[in-house]
DRENDRENKOL-689080 format. One record per residue (C-alpha): residue number from 0; residue in three letters; z, y, x. Coordinates in steps of 0.05 Angstrom, whole numbers. Example, Ala and Ser with C-alpha at 12.3 -4.5 7.8 and 13.67 -1.06 7.14 Angstrom:
+------+------+--------+--------+--------+
! filo ! volo !      z !      y !      x !
+------+------+--------+--------+--------+
!    0 !  ala !    156 !    -90 !    246 !
!    1 !  ser !    143 !    -21 !    273 !
+------+------+--------+--------+--------+
***
This chain:
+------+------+--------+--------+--------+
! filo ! volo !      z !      y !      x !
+------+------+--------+--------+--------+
!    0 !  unk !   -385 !   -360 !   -365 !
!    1 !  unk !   -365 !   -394 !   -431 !
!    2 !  unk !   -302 !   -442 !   -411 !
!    3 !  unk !   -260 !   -418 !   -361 !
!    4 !  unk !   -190 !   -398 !   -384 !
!    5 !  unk !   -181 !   -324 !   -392 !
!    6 !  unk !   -111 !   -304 !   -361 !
!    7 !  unk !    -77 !   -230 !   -337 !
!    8 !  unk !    -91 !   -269 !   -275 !
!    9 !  unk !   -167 !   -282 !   -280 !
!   10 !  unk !   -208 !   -228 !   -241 !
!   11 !  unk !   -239 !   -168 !   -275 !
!   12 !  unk !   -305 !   -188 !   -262 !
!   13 !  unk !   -299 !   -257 !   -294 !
!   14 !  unk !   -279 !   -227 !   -352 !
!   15 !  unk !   -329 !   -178 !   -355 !
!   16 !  unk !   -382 !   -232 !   -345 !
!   17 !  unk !   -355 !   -281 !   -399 !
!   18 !  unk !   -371 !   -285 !   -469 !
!   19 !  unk !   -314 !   -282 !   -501 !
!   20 !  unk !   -269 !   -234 !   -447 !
!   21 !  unk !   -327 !   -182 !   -433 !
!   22 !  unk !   -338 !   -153 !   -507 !
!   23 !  unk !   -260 !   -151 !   -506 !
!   24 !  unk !   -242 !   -111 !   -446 !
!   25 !  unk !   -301 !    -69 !   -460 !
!   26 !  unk !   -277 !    -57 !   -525 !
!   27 !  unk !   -207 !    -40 !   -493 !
!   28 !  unk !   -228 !      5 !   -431 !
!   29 !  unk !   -277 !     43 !   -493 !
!   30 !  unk !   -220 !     60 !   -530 !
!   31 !  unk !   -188 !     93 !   -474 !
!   32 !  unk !   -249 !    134 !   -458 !
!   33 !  unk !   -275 !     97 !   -402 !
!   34 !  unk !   -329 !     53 !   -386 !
!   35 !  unk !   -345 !    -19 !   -359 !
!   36 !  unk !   -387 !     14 !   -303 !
!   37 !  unk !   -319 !     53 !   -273 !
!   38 !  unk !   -295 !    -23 !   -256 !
!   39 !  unk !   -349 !    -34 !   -206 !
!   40 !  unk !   -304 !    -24 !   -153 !
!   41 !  unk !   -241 !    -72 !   -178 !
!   42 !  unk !   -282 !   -128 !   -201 !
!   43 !  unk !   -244 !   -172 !   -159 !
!   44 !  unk !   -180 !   -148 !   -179 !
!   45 !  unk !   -143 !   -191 !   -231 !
!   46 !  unk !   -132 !   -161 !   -298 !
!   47 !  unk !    -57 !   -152 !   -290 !
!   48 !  unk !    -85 !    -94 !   -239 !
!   49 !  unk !   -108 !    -50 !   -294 !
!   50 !  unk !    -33 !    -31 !   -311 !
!   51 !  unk !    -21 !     -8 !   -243 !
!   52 !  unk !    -87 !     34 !   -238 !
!   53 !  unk !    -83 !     64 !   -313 !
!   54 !  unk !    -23 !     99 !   -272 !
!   55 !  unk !     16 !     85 !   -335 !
!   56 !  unk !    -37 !    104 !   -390 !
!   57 !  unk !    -41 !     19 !   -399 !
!   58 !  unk !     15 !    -21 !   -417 !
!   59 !  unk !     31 !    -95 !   -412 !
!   60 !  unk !     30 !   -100 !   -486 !
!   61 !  unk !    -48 !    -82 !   -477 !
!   62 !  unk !    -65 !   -135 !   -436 !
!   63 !  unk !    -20 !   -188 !   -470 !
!   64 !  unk !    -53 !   -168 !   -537 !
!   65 !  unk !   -115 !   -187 !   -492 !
!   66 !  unk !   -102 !   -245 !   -463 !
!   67 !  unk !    -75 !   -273 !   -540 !
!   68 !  unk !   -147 !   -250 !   -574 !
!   69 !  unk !   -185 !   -282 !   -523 !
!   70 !  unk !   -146 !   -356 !   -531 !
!   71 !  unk !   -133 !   -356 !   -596 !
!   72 !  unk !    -70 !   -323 !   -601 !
!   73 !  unk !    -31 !   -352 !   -554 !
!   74 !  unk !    -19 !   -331 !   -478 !
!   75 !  unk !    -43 !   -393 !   -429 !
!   76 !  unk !      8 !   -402 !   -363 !
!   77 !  unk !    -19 !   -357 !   -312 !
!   78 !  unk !    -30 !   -371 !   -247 !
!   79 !  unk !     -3 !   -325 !   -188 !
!   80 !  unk !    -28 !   -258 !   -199 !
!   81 !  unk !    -46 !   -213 !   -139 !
!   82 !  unk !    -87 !   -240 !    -93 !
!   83 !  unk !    -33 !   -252 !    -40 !
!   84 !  unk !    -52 !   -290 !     22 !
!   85 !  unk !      0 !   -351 !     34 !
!   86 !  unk !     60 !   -336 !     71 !
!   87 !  unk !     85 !   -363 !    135 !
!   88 !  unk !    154 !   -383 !    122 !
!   89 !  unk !    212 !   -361 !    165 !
!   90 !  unk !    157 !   -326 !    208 !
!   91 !  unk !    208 !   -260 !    202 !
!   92 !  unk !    274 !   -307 !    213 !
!   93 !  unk !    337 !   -268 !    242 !
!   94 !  unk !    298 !   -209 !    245 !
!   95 !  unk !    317 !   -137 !    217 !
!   96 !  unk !    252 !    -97 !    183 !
!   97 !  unk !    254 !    -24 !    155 !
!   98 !  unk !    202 !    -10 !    111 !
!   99 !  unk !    190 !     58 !     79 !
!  100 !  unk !    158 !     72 !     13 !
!  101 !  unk !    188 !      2 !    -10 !
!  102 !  unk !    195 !     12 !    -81 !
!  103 !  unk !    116 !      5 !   -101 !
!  104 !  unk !     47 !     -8 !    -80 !
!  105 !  unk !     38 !    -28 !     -4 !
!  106 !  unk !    107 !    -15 !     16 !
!  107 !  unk !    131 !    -55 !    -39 !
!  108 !  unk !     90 !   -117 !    -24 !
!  109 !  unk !    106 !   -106 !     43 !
!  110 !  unk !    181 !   -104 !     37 !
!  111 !  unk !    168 !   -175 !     -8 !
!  112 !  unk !    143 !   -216 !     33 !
!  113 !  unk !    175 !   -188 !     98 !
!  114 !  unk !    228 !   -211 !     53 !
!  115 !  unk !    196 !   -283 !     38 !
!  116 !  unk !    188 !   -295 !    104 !
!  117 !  unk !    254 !   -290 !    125 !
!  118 !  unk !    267 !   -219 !    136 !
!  119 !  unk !    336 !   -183 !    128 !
!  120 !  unk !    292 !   -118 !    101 !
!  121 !  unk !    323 !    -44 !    101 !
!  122 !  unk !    280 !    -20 !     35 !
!  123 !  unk !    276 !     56 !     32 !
!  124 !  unk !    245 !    100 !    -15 !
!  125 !  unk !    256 !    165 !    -52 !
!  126 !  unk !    260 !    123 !   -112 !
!  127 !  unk !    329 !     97 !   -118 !
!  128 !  unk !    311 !     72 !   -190 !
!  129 !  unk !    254 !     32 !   -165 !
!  130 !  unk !    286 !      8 !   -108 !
!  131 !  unk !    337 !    -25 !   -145 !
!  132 !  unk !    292 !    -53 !   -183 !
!  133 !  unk !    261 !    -80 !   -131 !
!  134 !  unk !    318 !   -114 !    -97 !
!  135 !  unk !    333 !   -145 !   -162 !
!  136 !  unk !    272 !   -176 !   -176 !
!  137 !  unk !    285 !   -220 !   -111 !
!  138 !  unk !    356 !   -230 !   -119 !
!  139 !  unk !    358 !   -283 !    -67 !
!  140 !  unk !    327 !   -239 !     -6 !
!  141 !  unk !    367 !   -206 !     36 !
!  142 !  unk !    344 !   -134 !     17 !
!  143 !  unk !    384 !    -66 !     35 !
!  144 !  unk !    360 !     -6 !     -2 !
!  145 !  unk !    369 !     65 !     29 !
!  146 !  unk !    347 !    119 !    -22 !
!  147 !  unk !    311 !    178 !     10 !
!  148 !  unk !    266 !    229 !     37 !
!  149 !  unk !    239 !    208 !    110 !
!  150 !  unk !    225 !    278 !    117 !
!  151 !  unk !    299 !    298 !    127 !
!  152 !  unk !    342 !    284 !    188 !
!  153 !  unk !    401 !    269 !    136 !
!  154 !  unk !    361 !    199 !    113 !
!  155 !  unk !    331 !    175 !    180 !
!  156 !  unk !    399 !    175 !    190 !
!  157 !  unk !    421 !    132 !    134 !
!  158 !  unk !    359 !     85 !    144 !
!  159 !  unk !    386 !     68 !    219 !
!  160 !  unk !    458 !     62 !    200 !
!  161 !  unk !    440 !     11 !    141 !
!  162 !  unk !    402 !    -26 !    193 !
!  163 !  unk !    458 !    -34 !    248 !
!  164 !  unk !    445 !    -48 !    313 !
!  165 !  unk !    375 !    -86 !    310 !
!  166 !  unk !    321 !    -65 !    284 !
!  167 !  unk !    259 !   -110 !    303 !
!  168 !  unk !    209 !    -81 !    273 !
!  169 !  unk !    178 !    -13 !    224 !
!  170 !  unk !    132 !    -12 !    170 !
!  171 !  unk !    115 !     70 !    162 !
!  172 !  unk !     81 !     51 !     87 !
!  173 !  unk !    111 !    119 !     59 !
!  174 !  unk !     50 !    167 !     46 !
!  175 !  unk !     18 !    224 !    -20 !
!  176 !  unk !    -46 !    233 !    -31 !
!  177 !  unk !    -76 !    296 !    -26 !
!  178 !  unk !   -117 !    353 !    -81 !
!  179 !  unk !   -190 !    329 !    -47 !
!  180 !  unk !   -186 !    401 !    -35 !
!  181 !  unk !   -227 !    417 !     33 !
!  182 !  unk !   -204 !    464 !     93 !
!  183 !  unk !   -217 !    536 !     50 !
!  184 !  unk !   -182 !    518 !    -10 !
!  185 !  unk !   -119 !    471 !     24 !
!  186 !  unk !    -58 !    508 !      2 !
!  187 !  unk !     -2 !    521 !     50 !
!  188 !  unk !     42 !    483 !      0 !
!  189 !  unk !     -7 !    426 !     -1 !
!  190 !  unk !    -20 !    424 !     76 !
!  191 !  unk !     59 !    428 !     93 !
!  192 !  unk !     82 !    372 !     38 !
!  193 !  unk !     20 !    325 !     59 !
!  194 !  unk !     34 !    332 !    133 !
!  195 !  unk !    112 !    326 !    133 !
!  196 !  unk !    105 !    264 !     93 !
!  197 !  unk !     51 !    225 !    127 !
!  198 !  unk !     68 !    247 !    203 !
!  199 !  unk !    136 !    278 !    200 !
!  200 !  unk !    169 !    222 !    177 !
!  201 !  unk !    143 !    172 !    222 !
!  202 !  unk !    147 !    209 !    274 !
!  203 !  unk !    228 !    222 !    259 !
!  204 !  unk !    233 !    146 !    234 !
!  205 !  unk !    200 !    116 !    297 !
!  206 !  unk !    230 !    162 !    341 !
!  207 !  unk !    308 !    133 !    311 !
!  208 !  unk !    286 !     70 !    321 !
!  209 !  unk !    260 !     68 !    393 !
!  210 !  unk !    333 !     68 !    422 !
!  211 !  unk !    350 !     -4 !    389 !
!  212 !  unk !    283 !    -33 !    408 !
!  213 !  unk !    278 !     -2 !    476 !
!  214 !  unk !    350 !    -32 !    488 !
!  215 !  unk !    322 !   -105 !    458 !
!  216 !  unk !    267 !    -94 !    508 !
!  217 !  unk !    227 !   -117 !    438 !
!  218 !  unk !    194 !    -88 !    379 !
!  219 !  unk !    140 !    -78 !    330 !
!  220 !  unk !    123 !    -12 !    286 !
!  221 !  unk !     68 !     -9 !    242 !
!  222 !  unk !     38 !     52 !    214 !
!  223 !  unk !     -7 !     60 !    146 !
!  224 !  unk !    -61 !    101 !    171 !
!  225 !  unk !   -125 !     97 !    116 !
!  226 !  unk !   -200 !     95 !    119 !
!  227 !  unk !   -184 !    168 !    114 !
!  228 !  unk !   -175 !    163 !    183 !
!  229 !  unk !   -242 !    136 !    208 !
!  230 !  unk !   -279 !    178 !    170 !
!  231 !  unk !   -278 !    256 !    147 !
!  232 !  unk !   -313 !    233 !     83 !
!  233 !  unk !   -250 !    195 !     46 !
!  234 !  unk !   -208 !    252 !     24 !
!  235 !  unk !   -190 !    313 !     27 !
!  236 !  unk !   -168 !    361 !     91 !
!  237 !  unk !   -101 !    355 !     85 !
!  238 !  unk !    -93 !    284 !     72 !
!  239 !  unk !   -150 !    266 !    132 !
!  240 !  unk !   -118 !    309 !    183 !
!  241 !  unk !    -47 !    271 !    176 !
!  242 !  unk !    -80 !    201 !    173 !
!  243 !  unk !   -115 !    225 !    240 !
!  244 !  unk !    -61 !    251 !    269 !
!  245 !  unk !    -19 !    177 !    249 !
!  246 !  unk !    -74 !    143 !    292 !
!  247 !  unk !    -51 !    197 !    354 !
!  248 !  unk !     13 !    173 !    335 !
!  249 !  unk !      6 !    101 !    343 !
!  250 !  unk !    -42 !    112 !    404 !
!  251 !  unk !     12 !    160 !    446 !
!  252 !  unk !     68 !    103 !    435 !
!  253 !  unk !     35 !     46 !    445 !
!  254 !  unk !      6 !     69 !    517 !
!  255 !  unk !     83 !    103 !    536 !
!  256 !  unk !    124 !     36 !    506 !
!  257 !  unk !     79 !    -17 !    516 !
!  258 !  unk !    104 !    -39 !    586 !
!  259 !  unk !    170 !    -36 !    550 !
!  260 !  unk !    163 !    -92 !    507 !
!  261 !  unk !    148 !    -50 !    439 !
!  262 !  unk !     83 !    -45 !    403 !
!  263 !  unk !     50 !      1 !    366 !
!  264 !  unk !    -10 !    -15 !    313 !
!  265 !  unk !    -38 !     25 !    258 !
!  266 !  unk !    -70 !     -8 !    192 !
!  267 !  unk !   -122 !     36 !    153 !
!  268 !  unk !   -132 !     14 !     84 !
!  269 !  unk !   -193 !     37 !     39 !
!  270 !  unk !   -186 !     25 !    -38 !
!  271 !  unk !   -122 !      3 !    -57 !
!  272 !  unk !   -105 !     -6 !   -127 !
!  273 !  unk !    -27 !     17 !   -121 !
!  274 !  unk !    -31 !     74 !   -175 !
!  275 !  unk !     -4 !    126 !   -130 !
!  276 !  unk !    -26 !    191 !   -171 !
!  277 !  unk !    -62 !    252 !   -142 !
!  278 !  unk !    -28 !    324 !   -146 !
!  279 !  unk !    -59 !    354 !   -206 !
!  280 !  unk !   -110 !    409 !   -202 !
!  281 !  unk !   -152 !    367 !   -162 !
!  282 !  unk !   -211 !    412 !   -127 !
!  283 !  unk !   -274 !    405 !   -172 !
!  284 !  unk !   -321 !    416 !   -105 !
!  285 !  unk !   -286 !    366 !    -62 !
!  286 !  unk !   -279 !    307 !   -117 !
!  287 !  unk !   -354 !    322 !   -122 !
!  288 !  unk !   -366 !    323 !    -49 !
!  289 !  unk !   -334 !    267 !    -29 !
!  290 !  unk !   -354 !    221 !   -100 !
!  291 !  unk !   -419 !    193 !    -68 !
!  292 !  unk !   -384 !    176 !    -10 !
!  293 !  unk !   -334 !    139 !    -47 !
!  294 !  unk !   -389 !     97 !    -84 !
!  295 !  unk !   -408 !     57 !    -26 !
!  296 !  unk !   -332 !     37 !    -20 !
!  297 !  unk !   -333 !    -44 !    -23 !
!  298 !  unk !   -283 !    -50 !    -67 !
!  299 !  unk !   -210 !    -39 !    -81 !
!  300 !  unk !   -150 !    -91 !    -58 !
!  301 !  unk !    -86 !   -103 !    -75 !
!  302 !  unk !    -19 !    -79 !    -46 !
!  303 !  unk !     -7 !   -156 !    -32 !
!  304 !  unk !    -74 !   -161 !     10 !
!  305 !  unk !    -48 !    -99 !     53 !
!  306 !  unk !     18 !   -128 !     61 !
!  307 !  unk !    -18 !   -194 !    100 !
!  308 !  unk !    -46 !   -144 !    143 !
!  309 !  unk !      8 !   -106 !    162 !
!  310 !  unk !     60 !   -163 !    168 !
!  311 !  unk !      0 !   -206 !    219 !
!  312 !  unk !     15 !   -143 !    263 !
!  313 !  unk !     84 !   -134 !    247 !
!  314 !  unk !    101 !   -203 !    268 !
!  315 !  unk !     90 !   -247 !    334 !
!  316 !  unk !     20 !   -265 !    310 !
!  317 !  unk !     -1 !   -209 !    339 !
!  318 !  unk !     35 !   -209 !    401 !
!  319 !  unk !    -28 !   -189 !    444 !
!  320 !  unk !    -42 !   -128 !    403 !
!  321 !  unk !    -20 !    -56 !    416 !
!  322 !  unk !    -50 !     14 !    392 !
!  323 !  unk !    -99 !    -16 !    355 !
!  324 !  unk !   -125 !     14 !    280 !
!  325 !  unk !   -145 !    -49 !    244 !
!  326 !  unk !   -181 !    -30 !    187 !
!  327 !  unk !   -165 !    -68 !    128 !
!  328 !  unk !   -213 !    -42 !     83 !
!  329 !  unk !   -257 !   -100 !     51 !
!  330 !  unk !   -309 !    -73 !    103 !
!  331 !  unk !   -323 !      0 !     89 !
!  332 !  unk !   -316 !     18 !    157 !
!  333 !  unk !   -371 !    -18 !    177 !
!  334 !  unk !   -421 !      8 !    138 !
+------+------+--------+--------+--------+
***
C-alpha cells in the first residue's frame, strides 16, 4: 500500500502494511519497548486508538509527529475517527437515560450518542473532572452529570434525584478490572472492591430505578456484562464471578418485570480498547494461564462500537428482546 493517505484516522493495520507508515510506527512502538507483533489484535483500530491503550504512556503529540513525517510535514484533514456505526437520529427523543461510568471508554461513548440521538442523559461517574469534561465537549446535548460512587446509597440517591421523575432507560457501563489472580490467590480486598463495583451497584442503581419505570409501565436497563462472562478463561476469579453473577442479574429481572413492560438485556464485550488499567501486582500464574486464551481473541473494538450495541437494546429497536446476553465481541464467543 503506497498511496493511500496516512491519517490518526487510518487503521493500524494499513499503516503497518504501507510503505511509508509501517517503518514509522514500528519505529515508534520500538522506542517504547514494544513490538509490531503486540498489535495483532488492534489492527483494525485507527491510530488515534493507540493513545487510549498506551493508558497514558502515548501522547497526542506522538501520533501528530506521526501523521506530519509520514505526509510531508503537514497533518491531512482526518476523517471521523472511531469506528462508530451511524446514528439514528431522535431515536432517544423525550427520553431520560442514566448512564454510569460516563466519563470514558464504553460509558462515555455510550452517554454520546444516547446524547446524539436525542437523549436528555444523567452522566455519572466517580470522575467529576472527566465528567465535566465530557459534558463540555458536547455543549449542545442535554447532559446532567452526577459525580459518584454507585456503590454507596448516598449517590444512587443523587443519580435518581438528577433524573426526576422519568427515567426511561439504564446503561450499568460502570465496571474495574481485576489482578488475573485465580480463586487461591484473590484477596479479600480484591474480591470485595471487584464485586461491589460490578454487581453492587447495579443491583442498587436498577433497583432505584424500577419504581419510575414500573409506574411508566415502560423501560429499558442494560447491563455491561463481558466475554468474562461466557467463559472462565477471560480473566481472573474475581472479575469472572461478578460478570456471571451480572448475567443472574439481568436474567432474575427480566423474567419478574417483563410482563410489566420493562426489559432487561445484558451486553458482553471481549477486547475493548478503553484503557481501563489493571490493579497493579498483577498475578504472574494467572496472566500466564489465561495469555493463550487471550490469543485467539478476534480482535479489540472501540468504546463507540460497544455503544451501537448497547443503545440497539437500550432503545425500541429491540423491543422484542428481554434477558438476553448479546455478545458483542467481534466473534470470540463463537469460537
Amino acid at each position: 500500500m503506497t498511496d493511500e493517505v496516512l491519517t490518526a484516522a487510518t487503521s493500524i493495520g494499513d499503516w503497518l502494511d504501507s510503505d511509508v507508515g509501517g517503518p514509522l510506527l514500528r519505529g515508534l512502538i520500538a522506542a517504547g519497548g514494544g513490538t509490531a507483533e503486540s498489535l495483532a489484535p488492534v489492527r483494525g483500530l485507527p491510530l488515534q486508538q493507540l493513545i487510549v491503550l498506551s493508558q497514558g504512556a502515548m501522547p497526542q503529540t506522538a501520533v501528530d509527529d506521526l501523521v506530519r513525517q509520514a505526509n510531508g510535514g503537514v497533518i491531512p484533514q482526518s476523517e471521523s475517527i472511531g469506528g462508530a456505526e451511524p446514528t439514528s437520529a431522535g431515536r432517544f427523543a423525550g427520553k431520560t437515560v442514566i448512564v454510569t461510568g460516563a466519563a470514558s471508554g464504553i460509558g462515555r461513548a455510550t452517554a454520546g450518542r444516547l446524547a446524539r440521538e436525542g437523549a436528555r442523559v444523567i452522566a455519572t461517574d466517580i470522575s467529576a473532572d472527566r465528567l465535566a469534561e465530557f459534558a463540555a465537549s458536547m455543549p449542545d446535548a442535554d447532559i446532567v452529570t452526577v459525580a459518584g460512587d454507585v456503590t454507596t446509597q448516598e449517590s444512587i440517591d443523587a443519580i435518581v434525584a438528577a433524573a426526576g421523575g422519568r427515567i426511561d432507560a439504564l446503561a450499568n457501563v460502570a465496571g474495574i478490572n481485576d489482578d488475573f489472580s485465580p480463586l487461591g490467590e484473590t484477596s479479600d480486598a480484591m474480591w470485595d472492591r471487584v464485586i461491589a463495583v460490578n454487581v453492587t451497584g447495579p443491583f442498587k442503581l436498577t433497583r432505584a430505578v424500577l419504581p419510575a419505570m414500573l409506574t411508566a409501565g415502560a423501560g429499558s436497563i442494560v447491563n455491561v456484562a463481558s466475554e468474562a462472562a461466557l467463559r472462565g478463561s477471560a480473566s481472573g476469579n474475581a472479575y469472572t464471578t461478578s460478570k456471571h453473577a451480572v448475567v443472574g442479574l439481568t436474567k432474575s429481572a427480566a423474567v419478574m418485570y417483563g410482563p410489566k413492560g420493562l426489559r432487561v438485556n445484558a451486553v458482553a464485550p471481549g477486547g475493548v480498547a478503553t484503557g481501563i488499567p489493571f490493579p497493579p501486582n498483577v498475578s504472574e500464574y494467572g496472566q500466564q494461564r489465561l495469555g493463550a486464551f487471550h490469543g485467539t481473541m478476534p480482535g479489540v473494538a472501540t468504546p463507540e462500537q460497544l455503544a451501537a450495541s448497547i443503545t440497539f437494546l437500550l432503545s425500541d429497536d429491540g423491543v422484542n428482546i428481554n434477558g438476553v446476553v448479546l455478545a458483542s465481541d467481534g466473534g470470540w464467543s463463537a469460537q
